[in-house]
LOFITOR-344313 format. One line per 10 residues: number of its first residue (from 0); their letters; for each residue y, x, z of N, C-alpha, C. Coordinates in steps of 0.05 Angstrom, whole numbers. Layout:
% residues N
NUM> a> Y/X/Z/Y/X/Z/Y/X/Z ~ ...
% end
This chain:
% residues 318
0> xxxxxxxxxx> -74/1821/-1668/-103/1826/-1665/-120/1803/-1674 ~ -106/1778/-1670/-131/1749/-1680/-125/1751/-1717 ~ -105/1756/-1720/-101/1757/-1757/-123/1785/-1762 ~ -119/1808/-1743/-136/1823/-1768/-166/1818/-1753 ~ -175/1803/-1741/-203/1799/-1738/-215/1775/-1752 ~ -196/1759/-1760/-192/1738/-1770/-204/1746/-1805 ~ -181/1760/-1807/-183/1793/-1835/-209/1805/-1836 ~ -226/1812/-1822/-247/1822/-1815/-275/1807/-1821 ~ -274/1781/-1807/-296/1757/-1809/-290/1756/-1847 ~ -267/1752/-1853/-269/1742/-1873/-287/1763/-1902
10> xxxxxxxxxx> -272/1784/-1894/-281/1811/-1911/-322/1812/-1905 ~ -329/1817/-1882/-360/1807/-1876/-367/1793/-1898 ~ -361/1764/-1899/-361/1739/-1901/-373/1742/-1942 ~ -356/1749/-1944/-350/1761/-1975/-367/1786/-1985 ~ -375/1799/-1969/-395/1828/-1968/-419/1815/-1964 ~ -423/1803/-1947/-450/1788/-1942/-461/1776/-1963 ~ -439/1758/-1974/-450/1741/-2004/-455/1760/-2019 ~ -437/1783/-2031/-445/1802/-2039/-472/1808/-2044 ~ -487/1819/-2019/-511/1842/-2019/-532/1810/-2026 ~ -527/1783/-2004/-546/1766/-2023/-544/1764/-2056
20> xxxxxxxxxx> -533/1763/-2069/-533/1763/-2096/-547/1786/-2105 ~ -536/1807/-2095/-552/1836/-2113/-590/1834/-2100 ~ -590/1816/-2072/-614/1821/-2070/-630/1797/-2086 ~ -623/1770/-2090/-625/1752/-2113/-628/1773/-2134 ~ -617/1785/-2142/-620/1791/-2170/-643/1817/-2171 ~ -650/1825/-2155/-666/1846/-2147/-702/1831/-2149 ~ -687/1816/-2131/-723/1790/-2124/-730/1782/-2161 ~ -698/1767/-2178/-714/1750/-2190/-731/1773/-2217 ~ -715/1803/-2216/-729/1821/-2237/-762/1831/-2233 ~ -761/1821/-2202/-788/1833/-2194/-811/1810/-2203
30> xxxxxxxxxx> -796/1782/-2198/-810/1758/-2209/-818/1751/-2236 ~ -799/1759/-2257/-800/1767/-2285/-817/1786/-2285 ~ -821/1807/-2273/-839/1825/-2284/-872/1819/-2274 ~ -883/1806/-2251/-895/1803/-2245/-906/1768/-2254 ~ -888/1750/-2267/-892/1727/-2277/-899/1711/-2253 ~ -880/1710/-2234/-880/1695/-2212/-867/1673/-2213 ~ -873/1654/-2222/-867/1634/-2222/-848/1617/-2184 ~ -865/1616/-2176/-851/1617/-2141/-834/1625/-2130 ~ -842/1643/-2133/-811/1671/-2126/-792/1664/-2143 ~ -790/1655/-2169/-773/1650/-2191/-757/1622/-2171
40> xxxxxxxxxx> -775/1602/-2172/-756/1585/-2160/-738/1585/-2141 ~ -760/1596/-2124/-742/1610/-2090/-717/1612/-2100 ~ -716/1642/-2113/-692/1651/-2124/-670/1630/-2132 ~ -674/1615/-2156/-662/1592/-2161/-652/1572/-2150 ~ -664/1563/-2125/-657/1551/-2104/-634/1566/-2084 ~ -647/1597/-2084/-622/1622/-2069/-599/1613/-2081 ~ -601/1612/-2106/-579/1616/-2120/-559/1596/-2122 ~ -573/1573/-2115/-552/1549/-2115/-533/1542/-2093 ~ -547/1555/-2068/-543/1560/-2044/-519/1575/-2045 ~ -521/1601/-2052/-497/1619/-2054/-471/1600/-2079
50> xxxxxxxxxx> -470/1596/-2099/-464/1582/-2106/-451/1564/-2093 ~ -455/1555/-2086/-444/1536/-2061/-426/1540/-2047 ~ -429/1558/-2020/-418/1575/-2012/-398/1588/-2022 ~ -394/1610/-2046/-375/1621/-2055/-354/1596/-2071 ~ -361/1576/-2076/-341/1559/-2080/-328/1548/-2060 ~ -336/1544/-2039/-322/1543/-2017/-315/1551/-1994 ~ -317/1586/-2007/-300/1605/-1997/-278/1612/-2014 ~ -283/1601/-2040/-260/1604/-2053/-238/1583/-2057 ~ -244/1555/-2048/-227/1538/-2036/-206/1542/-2026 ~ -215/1560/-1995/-211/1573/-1963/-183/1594/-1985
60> xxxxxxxxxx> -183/1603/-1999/-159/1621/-2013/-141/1607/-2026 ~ -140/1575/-2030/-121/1555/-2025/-104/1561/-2000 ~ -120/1562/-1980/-103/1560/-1952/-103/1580/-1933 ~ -93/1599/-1953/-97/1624/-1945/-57/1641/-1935 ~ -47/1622/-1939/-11/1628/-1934/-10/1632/-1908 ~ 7/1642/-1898/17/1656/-1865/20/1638/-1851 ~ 21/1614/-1854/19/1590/-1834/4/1570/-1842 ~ -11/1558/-1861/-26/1547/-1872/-53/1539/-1848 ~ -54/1564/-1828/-66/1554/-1808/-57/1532/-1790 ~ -30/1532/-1787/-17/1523/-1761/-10/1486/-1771
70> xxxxxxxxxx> 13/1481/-1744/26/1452/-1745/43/1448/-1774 ~ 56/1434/-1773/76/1419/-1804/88/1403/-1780 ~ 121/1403/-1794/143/1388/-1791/130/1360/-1816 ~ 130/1336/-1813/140/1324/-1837/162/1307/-1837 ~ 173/1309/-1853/207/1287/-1850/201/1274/-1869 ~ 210/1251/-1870/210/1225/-1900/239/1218/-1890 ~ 243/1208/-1921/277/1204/-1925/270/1169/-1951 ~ 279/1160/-1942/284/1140/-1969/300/1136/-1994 ~ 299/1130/-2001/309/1136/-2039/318/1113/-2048 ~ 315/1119/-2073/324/1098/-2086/306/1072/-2086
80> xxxxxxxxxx> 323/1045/-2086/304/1019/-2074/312/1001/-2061 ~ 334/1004/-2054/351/984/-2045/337/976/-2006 ~ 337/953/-2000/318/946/-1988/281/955/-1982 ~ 277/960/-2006/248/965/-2006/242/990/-1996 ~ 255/1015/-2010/257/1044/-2003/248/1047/-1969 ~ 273/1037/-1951/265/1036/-1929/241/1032/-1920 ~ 228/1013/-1932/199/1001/-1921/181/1009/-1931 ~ 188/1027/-1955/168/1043/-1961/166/1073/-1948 ~ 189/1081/-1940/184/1101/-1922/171/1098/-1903 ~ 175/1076/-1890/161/1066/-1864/137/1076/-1870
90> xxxxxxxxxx> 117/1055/-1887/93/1064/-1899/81/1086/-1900 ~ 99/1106/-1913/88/1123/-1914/90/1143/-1885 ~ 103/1133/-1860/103/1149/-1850/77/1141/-1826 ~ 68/1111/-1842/51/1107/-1822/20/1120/-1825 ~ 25/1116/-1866/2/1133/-1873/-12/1165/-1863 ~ 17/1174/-1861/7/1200/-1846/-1/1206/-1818 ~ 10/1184/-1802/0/1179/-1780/-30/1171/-1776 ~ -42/1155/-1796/-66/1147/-1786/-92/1176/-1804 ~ -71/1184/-1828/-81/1211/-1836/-88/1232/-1816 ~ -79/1230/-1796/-77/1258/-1770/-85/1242/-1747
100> xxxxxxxxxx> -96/1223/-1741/-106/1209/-1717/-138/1216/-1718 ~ -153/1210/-1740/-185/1219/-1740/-182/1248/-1729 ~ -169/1271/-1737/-174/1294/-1752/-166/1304/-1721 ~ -153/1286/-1702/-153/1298/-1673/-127/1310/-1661 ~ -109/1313/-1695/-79/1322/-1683/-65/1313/-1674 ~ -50/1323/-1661/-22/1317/-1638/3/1308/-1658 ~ 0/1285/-1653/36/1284/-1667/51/1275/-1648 ~ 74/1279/-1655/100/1270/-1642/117/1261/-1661 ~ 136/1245/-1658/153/1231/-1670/192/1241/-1655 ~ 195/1260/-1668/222/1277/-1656/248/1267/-1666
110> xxxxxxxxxx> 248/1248/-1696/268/1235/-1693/264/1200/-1720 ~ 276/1193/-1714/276/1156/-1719/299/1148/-1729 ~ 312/1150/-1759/331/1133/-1768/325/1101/-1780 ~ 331/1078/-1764/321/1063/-1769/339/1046/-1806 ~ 326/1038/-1812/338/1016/-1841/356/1000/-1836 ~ 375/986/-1856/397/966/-1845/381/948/-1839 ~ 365/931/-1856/341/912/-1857/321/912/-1850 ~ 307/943/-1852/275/934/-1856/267/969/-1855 ~ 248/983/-1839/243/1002/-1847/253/1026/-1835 ~ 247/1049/-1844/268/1077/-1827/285/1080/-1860
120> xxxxxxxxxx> 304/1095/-1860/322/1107/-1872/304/1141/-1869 ~ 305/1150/-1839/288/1170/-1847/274/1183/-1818 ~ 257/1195/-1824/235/1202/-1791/231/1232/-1791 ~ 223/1242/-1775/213/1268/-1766/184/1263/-1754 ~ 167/1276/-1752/135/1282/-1738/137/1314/-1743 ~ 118/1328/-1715/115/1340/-1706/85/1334/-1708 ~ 71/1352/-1726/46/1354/-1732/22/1377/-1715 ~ 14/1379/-1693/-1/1399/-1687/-32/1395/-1681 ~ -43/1418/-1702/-76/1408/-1706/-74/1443/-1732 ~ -109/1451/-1731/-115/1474/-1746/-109/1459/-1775
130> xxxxxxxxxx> -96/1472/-1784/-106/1476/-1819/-74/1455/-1832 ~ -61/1436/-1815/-49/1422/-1815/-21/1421/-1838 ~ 3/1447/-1836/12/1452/-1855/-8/1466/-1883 ~ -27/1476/-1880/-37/1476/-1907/-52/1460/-1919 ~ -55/1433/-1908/-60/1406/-1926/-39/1389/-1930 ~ -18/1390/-1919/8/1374/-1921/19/1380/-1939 ~ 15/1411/-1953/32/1423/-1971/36/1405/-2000 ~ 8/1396/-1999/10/1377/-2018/25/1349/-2024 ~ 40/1337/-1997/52/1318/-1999/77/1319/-2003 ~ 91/1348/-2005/123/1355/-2014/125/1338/-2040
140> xxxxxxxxxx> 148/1323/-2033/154/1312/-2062/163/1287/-2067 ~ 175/1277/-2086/166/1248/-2082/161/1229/-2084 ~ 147/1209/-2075/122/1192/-2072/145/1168/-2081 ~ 123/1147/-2107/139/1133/-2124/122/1099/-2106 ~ 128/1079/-2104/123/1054/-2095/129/1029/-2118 ~ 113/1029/-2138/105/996/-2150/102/982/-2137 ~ 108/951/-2139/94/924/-2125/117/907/-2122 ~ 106/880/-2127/119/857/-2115/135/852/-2086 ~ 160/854/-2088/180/859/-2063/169/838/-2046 ~ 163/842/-2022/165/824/-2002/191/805/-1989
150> xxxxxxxxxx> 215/820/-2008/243/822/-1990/255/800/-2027 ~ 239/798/-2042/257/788/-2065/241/753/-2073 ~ 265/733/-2059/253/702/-2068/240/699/-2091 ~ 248/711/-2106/235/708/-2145/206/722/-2153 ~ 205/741/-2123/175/757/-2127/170/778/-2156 ~ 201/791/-2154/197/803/-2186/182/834/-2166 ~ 171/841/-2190/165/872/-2178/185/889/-2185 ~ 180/904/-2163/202/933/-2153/192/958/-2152 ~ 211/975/-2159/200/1008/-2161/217/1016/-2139 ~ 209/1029/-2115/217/1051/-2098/214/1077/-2088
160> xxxxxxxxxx> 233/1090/-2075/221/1118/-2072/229/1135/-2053 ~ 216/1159/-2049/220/1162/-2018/210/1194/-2018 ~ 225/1212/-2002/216/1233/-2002/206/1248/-1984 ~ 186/1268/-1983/171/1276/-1968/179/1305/-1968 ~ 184/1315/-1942/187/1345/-1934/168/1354/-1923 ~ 156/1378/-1919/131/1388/-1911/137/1419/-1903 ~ 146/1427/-1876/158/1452/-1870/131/1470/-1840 ~ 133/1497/-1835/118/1498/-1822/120/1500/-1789 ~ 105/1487/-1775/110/1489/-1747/111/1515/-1737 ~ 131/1527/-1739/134/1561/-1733/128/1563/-1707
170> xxxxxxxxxx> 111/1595/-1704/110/1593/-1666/133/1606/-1666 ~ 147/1605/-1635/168/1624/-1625/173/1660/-1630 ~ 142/1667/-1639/147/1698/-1641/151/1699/-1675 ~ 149/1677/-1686/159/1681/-1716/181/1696/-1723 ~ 197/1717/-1736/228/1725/-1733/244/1721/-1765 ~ 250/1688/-1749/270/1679/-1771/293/1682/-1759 ~ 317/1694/-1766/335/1694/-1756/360/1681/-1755 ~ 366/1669/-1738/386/1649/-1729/407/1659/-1713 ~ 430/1659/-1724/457/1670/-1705/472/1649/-1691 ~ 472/1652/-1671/479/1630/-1653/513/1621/-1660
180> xxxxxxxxxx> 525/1644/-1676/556/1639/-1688/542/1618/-1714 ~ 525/1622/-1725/523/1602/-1743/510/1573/-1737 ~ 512/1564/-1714/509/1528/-1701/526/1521/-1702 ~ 527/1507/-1709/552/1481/-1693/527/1456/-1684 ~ 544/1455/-1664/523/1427/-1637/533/1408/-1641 ~ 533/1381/-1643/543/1353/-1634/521/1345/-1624 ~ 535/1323/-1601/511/1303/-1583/528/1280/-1584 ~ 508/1265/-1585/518/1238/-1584/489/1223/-1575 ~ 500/1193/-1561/482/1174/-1565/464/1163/-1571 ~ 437/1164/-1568/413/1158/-1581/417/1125/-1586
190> xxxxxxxxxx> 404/1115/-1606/408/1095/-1619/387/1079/-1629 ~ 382/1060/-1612/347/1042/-1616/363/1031/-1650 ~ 335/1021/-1655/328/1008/-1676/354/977/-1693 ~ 367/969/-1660/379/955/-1667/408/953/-1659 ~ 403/982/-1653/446/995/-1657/458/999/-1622 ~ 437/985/-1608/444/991/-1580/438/1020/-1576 ~ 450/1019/-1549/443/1055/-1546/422/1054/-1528 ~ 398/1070/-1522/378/1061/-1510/388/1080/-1482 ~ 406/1107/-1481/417/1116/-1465/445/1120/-1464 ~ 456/1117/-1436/476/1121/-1432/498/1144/-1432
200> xxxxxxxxxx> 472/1165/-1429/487/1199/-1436/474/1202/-1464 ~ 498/1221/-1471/493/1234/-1491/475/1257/-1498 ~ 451/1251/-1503/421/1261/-1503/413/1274/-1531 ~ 419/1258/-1552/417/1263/-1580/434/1286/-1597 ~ 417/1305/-1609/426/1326/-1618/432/1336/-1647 ~ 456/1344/-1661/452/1343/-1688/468/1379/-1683 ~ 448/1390/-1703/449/1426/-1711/463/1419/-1736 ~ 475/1440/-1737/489/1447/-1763/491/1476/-1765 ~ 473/1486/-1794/469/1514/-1800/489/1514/-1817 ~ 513/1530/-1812/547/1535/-1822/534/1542/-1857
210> xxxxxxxxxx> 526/1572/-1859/516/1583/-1875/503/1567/-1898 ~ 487/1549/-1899/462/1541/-1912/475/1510/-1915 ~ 490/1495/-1889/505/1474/-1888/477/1451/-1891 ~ 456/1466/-1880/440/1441/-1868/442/1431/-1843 ~ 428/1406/-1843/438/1391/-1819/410/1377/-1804 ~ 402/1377/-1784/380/1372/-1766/395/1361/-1747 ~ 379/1331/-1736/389/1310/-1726/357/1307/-1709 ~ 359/1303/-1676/342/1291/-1657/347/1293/-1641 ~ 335/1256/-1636/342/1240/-1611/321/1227/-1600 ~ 297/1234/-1604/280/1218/-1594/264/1228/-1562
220> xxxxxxxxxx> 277/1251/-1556/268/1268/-1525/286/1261/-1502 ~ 281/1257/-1479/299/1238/-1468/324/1258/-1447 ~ 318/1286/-1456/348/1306/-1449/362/1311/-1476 ~ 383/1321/-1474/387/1340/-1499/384/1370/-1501 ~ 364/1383/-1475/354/1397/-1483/326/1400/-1500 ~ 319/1382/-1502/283/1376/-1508/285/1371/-1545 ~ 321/1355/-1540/329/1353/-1573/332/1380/-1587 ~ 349/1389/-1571/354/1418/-1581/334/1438/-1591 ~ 312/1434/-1575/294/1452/-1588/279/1440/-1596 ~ 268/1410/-1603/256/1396/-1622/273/1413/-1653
230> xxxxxxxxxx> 300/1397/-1647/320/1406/-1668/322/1450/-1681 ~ 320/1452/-1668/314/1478/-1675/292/1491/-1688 ~ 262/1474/-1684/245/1489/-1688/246/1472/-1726 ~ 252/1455/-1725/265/1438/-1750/272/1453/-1771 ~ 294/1464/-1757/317/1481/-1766/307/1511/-1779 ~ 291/1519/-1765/275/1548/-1765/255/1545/-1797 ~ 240/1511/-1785/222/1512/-1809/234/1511/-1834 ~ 262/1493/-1839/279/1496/-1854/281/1518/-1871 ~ 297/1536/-1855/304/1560/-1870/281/1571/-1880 ~ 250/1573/-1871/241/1590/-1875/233/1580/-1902
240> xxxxxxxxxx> 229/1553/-1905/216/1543/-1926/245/1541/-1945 ~ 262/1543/-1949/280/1549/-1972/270/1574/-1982 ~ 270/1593/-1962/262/1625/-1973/232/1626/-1994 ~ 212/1607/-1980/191/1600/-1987/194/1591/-2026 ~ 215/1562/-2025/210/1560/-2043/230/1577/-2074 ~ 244/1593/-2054/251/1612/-2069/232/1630/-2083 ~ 215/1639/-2069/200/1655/-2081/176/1648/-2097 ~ 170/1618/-2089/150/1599/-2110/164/1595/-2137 ~ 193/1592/-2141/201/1594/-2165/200/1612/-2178 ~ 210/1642/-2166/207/1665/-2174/174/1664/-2187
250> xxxxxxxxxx> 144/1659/-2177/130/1659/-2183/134/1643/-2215 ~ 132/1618/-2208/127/1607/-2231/143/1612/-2262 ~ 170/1628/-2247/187/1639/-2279/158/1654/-2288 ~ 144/1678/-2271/128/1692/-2285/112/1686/-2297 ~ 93/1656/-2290/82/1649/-2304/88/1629/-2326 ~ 119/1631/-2336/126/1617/-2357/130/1589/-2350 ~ 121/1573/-2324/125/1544/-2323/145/1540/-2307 ~ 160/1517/-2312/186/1504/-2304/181/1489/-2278 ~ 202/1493/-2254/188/1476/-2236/210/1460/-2226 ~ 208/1439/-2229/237/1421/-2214/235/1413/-2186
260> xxxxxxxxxx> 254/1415/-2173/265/1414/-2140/272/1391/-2133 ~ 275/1370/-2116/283/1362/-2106/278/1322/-2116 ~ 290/1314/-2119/290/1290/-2126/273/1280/-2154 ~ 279/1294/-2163/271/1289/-2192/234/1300/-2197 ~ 226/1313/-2178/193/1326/-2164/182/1302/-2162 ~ 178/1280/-2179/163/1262/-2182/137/1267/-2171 ~ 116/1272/-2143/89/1278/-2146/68/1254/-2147 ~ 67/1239/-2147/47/1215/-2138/65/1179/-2141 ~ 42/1171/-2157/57/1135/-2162/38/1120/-2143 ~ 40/1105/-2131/26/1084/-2111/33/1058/-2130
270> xxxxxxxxxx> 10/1042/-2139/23/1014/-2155/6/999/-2148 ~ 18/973/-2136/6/955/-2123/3/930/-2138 ~ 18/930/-2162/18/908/-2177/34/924/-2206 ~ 25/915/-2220/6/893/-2238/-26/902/-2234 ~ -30/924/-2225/-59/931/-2227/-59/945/-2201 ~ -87/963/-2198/-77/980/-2159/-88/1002/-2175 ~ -79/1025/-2164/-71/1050/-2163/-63/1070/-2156 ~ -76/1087/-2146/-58/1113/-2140/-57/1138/-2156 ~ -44/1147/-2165/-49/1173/-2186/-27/1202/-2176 ~ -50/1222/-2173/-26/1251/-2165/-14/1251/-2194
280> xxxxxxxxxx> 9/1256/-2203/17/1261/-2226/22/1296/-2239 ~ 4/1313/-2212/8/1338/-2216/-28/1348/-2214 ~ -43/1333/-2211/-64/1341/-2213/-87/1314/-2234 ~ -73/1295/-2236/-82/1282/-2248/-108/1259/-2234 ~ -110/1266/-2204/-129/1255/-2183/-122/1226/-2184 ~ -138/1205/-2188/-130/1188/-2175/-146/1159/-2163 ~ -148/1148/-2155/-160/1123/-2145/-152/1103/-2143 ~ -168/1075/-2151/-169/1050/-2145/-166/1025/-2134 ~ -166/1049/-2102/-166/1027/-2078/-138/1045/-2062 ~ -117/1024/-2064/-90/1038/-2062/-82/1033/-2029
290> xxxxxxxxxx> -100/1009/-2020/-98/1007/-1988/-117/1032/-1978 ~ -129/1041/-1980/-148/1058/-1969/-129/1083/-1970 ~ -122/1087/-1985/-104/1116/-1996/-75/1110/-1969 ~ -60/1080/-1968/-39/1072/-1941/-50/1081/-1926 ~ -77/1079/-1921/-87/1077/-1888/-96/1108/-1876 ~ -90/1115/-1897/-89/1147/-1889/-112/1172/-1899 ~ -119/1159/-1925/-148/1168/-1932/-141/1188/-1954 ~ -130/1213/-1952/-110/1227/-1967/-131/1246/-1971 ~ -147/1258/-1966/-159/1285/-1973/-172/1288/-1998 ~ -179/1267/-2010/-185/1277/-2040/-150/1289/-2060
300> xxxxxxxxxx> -140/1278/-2056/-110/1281/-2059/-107/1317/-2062 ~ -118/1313/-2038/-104/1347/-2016/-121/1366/-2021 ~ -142/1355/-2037/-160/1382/-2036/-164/1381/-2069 ~ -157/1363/-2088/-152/1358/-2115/-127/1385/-2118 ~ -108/1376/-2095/-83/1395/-2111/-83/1428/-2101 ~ -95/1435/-2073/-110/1458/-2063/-129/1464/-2085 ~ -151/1461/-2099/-166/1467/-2121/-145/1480/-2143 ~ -126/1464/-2158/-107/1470/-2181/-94/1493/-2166 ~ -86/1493/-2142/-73/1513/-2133/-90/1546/-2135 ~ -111/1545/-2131/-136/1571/-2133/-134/1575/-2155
310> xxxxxxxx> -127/1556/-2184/-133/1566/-2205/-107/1574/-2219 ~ -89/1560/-2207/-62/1576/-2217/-63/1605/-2197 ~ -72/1611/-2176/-68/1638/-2175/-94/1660/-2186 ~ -109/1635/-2197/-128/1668/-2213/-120/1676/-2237 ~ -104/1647/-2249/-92/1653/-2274/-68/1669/-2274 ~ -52/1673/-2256/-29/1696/-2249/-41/1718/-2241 ~ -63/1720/-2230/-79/1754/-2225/-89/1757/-2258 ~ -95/1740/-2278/-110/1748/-2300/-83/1760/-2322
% end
């Protein structure tokens, strides 16, 4: 009942602009004929107004996907980089943290692989706030790190990299289906930062989907039941978003373009040296001030690649 009233406001919404335009266009023939200069402007001023408006209602059909309303899973993994990788994941997982602190959402932090040296190896957050997975969508991919190593005596610069997952916080009545013959459970030991165990029972939870032979790992809830279904709803967003990007490929065969998966999904360079920089490498967005962009200042980014997104689907309706 909230989706089709939801459905409803929006259809209004779109009808309304409608009958203003036909009545704009009604006013300005009467103005032309009568050489009303005033009324002419009015109109023109109407018009910029609406204008306005229908561009950003046509935004709003960027983030218009079946969950695009709701929470995001995000996981970062580190890459290639030796040392650095690690600490650039870190980074970036702090960036998204202070990205979702203004904006009022709830995060949680559900699981913590810490670096040998320096950094996580790889994290989980639990994102909950409106609109949340359909601005994150943009950060699938992954994120490249220029700059002068902090970690290298010679001060040569280093390239690192790090990848970003972006899945959706499913509610419970979602029906993805999960066969309980297809888990396998292990628990083990939660494991601080510096290899101690921070508990003495075995609290920490790792899923294994037999089928698909993914694997979801959390320990940061202090039962192993709280892991389990941290770990599960993980798991859920998982699958759904394989199916997802199944059928984004399917899309793009139709529209003739090639889309690469996984590692090699270069989206965004961060370069901190020899010059500063940030550049989307899929929308072509980019800016100057590369600490501002760390500190969590992502929405030109997000609404650069939301825009390209509206126009690749008018260009597949044309």
């Amino acid at each position: 009942m909230r989706q089709l009233n939801d459905l409803k406001s929006r259809v209004e919404l779109w009808d309304g602009l409608a009958q203003r335009v036909k009545e704009a266009l009604e006013l300005l023939d009467l103005a032309e004929a009568e050489d009303d200069s005033d009324t002419a402007d009015a109109v023109a001023a109407d018009a910029d107004t609406i204008t306005g408006e229908i561009d950003r209602m046509e935004f709003q059909l960027a983030l218009s996907g079946p969950h695009d309303q709701g929470g995001a899973i995000l996981s970062i993994h580190a890459g290639a980089g030796g040392t650095e990788a690690p600490h650039w994941a870190d980074r970036l997982l702090r960036m998204y943290l202070r990205w979702a602190e203004p904006r009022g959402y709830k995060t949680e932090l559900t699981d913590r692989t810490a670096g040998e040296e320096a950094g996580i190896k790889s994290a989980t957050i639990e994102i909950e706030g409106e609109w949340a997975y359909g601005y994150l969508g943009s950060e699938r991919g992954v994120h490249r790190l220029v700059r002068i190593s902090p970690f290298d005596a010679s001060s040569r610069r280093h390239t690192s990299f790090a990848l970003v997952e972006v899945l959706p916080l499913l509610d419970d009545d979602i029906d993805i289906e999960i066969k309980p013959d297809d888990i396998q459970m292990d628990v083990f030991r939660a494991g601080s930062a510096g290899g101690q165990h921070m508990q003495k029972n075995s609290t920490a939870v790792r899923l294994t989907h037999v089928p698909s032979g993914l694997v979801v790992i959390c320990q940061n809830e202090r039962s192993q039941m709280q892991n389990r279904l941290s770990a599960m709803r993980v798991l859920r967003g998982k699958l759904y978003d394989i199916e997802l990007q199944r059928r984004e490929e399917q899309t793009a065969r139709l529209k003739g373009k090639h889309v690469e998966m996984g590692w090699g999904n270069q989206i965004r360079s961060y370069v901190l040296q020899p010059y500063q920089m940030v550049k989307d490498l899929r929308t072509e967005y980019e800016v100057g001030n590369p600490h501002s962009v760390l500190d969590g200042n992502l929405d030109g980014f997000m609404e650069a690649w939301l825009k390209e997104r509206v126009g690749e689907e008018r260009e597949l309706l044309n």
